[in-house]
N, C-alpha and C positions, 0 to 999 in steps of 0.2 A: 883825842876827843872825837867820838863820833855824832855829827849833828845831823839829822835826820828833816827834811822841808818839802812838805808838801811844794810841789811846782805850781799847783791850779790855785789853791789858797794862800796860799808864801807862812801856811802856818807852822812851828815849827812841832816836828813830832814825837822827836827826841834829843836829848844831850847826853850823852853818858860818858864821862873821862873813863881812863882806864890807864894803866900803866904800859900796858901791850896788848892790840890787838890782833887775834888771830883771825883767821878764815872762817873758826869755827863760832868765836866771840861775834862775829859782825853777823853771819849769816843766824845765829840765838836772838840776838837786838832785833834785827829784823821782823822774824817770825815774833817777838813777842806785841810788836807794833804793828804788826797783822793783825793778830790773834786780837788784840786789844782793840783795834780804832774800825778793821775794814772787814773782816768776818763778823763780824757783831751787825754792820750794816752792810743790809746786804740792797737798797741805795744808792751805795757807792760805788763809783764804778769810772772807766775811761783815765781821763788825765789826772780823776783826783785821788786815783789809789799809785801815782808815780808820784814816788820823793826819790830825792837826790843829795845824796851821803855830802857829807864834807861842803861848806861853806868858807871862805874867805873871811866873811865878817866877824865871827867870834875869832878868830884866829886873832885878828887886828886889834879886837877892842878886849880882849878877854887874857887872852895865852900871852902873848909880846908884853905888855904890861903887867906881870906879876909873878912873882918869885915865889915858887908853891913848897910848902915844907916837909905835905906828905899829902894823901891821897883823899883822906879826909876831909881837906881843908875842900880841895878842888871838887870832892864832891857836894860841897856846903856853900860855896860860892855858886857854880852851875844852875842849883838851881835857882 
């Protein structure tokens, strides 16, 4: 699961489960979360255009507690 959080707002910018992540999957998420939140304002800028991949917390309260039975599921729950 990649979660995507603003550092400066602590908002989150993305969730997106996946079965396997490549280099090329993560850097697509990215650019599309670009393309979407921080090229659109152009505003934005400094510390609040840094997120920071991968959290702790969904892992704990989300992944650890629940037995997923296909990909569907995990992308209907996420959000």
């Amino acid at each position: 699961m990649l979660n995507l959080v603003d550092e400066h707002t602590r908002e989150c910018l993305l969730v997106r489960p996946e079965r396997r992540w490549s280099s090329a999957k993560v850097i697509e998420a990215l650019a599309d979360v670009a393309r979407r939140r921080f090229i659109s304002s152009p505003a934005v800028h400094g510390s609040t255009a840094i997120a920071r991949a991968s959290t702790r917390k969904p892992r704990d309260e989300f992944l650890n507690g629940e037995i997923f039975y296909s990909l569907k599921e995990v992308l209907v729950l996420a959000e």
